[in-house]
NUMAR-596604 format. One record per residue: x negated, y, z of N, C-alpha, C in turn. Coordinates in Angstrom, 3 decimals. Each point is the difference from the previous one (the first is absolute). Example, Ala and Ser with C-alpha at 12.3 -4.5 7.8 and 13.67 -1.06 7.14 Angstrom:
(r (-13.190,-5.690,7.800),(0.890,1.190,0.000),(-0.900,1.200,0.000));
(r (0.350,1.050,-0.720),(-0.820,1.190,0.060),(0.770,1.090,0.730));
This chain:
(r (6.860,56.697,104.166),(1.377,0.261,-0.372),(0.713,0.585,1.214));
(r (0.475,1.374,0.201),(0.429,0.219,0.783),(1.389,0.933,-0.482));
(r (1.238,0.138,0.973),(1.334,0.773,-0.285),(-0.334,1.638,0.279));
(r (1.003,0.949,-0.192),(-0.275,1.102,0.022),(-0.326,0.430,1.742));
(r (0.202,-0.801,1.120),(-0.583,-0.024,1.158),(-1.026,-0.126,0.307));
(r (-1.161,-0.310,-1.076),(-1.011,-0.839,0.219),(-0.338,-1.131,0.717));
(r (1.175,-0.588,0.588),(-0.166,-1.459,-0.110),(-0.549,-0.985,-1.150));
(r (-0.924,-1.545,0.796),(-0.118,-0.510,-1.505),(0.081,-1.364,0.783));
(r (-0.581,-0.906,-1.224),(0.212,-1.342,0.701),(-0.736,-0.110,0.815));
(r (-1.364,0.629,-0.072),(-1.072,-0.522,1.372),(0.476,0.703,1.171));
(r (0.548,1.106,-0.073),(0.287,0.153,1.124),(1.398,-1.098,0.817));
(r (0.860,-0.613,-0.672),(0.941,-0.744,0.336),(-0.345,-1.225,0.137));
(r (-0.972,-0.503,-0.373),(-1.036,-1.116,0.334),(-0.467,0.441,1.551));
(r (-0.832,0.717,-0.051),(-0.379,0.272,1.607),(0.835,0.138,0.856));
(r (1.298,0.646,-0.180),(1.250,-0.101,0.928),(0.298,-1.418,0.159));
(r (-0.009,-0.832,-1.026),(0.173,-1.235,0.358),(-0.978,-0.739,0.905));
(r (-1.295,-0.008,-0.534),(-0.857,-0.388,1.263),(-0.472,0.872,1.178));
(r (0.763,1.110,0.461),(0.104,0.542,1.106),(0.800,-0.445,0.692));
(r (1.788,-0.638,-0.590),(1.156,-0.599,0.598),(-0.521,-1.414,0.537));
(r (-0.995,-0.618,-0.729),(-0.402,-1.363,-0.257),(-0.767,-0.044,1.712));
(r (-0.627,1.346,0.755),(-0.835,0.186,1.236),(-0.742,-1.307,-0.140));
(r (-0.454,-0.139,-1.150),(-1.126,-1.515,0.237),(0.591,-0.995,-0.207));
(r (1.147,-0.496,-0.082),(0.553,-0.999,0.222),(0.777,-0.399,-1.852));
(r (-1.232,-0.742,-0.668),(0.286,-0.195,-1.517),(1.687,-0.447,-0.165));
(r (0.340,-0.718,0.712),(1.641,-0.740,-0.375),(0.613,1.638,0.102));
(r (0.060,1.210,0.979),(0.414,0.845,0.160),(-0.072,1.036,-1.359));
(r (-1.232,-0.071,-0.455),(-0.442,0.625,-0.853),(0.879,-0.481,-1.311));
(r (0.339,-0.862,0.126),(0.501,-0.929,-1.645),(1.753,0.347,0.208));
(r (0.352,0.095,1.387),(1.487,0.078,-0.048),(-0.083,1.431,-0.245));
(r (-0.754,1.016,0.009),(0.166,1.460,-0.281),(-0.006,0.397,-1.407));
(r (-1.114,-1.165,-0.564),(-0.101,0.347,-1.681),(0.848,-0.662,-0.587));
(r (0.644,-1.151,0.409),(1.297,-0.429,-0.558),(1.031,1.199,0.308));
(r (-0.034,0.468,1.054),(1.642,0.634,-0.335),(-0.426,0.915,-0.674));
(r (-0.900,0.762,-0.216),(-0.539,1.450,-0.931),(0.467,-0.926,-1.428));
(r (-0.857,-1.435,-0.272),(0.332,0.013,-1.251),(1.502,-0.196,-0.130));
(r (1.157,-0.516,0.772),(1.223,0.037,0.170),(0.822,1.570,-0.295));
(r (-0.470,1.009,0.654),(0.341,0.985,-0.029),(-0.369,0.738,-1.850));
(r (-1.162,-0.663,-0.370),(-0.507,0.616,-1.048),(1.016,-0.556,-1.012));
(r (0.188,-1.033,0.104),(1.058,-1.075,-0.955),(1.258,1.207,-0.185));
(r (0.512,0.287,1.112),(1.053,0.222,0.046),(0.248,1.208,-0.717));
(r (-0.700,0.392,-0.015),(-0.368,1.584,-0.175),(-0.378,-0.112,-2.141));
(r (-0.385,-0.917,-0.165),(-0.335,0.069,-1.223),(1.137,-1.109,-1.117));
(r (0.423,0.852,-1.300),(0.510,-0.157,-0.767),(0.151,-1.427,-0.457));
(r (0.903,-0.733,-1.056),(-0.524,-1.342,0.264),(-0.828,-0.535,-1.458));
(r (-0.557,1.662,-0.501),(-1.349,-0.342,-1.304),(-1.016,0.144,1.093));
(r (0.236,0.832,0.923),(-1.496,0.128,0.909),(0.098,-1.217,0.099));
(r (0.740,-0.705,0.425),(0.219,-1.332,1.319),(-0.950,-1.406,-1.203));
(r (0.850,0.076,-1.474),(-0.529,-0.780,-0.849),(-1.260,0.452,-0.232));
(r (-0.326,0.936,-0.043),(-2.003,0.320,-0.558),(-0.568,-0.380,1.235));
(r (0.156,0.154,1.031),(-0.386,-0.183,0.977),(-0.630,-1.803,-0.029));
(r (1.263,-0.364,0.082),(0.225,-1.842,0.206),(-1.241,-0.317,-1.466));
(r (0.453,0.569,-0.819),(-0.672,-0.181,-1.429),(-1.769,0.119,-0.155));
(r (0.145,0.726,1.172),(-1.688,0.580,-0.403),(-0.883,-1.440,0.749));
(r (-1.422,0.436,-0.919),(-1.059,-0.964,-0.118),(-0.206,-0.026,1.917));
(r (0.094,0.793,0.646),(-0.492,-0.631,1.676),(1.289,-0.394,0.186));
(r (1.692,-0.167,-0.218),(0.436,0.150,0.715),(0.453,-1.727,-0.515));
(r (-0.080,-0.041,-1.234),(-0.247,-1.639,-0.767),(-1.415,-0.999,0.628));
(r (-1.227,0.748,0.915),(-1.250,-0.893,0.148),(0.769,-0.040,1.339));
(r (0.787,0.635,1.013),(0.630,-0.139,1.345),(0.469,-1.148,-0.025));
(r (0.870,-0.090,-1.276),(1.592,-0.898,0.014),(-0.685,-1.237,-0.473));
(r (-0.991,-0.028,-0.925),(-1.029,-1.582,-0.551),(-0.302,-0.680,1.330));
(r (-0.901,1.275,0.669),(-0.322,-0.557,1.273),(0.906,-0.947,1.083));
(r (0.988,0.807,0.329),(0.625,-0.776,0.469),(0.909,-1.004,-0.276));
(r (0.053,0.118,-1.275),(0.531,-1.586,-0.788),(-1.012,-0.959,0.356));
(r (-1.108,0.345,-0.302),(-1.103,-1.264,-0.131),(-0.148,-0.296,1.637));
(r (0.049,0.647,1.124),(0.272,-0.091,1.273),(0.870,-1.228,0.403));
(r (0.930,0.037,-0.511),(1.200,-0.957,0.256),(-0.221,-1.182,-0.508));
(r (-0.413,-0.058,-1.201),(-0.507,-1.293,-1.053),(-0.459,-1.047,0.899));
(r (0.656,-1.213,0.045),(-0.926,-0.859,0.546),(-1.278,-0.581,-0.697));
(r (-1.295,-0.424,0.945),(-0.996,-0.612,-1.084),(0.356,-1.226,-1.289));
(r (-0.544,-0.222,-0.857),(0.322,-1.160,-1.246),(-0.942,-0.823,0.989));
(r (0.643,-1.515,-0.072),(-0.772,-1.263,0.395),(0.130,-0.454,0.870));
(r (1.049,0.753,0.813),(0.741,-1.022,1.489),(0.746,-1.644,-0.610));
């Protein structure tokens, strides 16, 4: 998927782990603000299909069940 620049996501992925110079926490504050910037930038049906879609619902499970404490304390 790329814009009429030929930019695409892999290439904005690698910018991110180029900013990241090795350093994963670095890498994660770069793809957060891209996805920040992407937010912003998109409509708020993009914003709902987005939130809506099947990876972006297995993200959000995930980190529900993250938080969950264990049953049987």
């Amino acid at each position: 998927m790329s814009d009429s620049d030929g930019v695409d996501i892999e290439d904005l992925l690698t910018a991110a782990q180029i900013a990241g110079a090795g350093d994963p926490e670095q890498e994660i504050e770069a793809l957060q603000d891209l996805l920040r910037a992407a937010w912003g930038l998109m409509s708020e049906r993009q914003q709902a299909d987005l939130v809506e879609s099947d990876e972006a619902q297995a993200v959000l499970q995930a980190e529900e069940e993250e938080g969950e404490e264990p049953d049987g304390e």
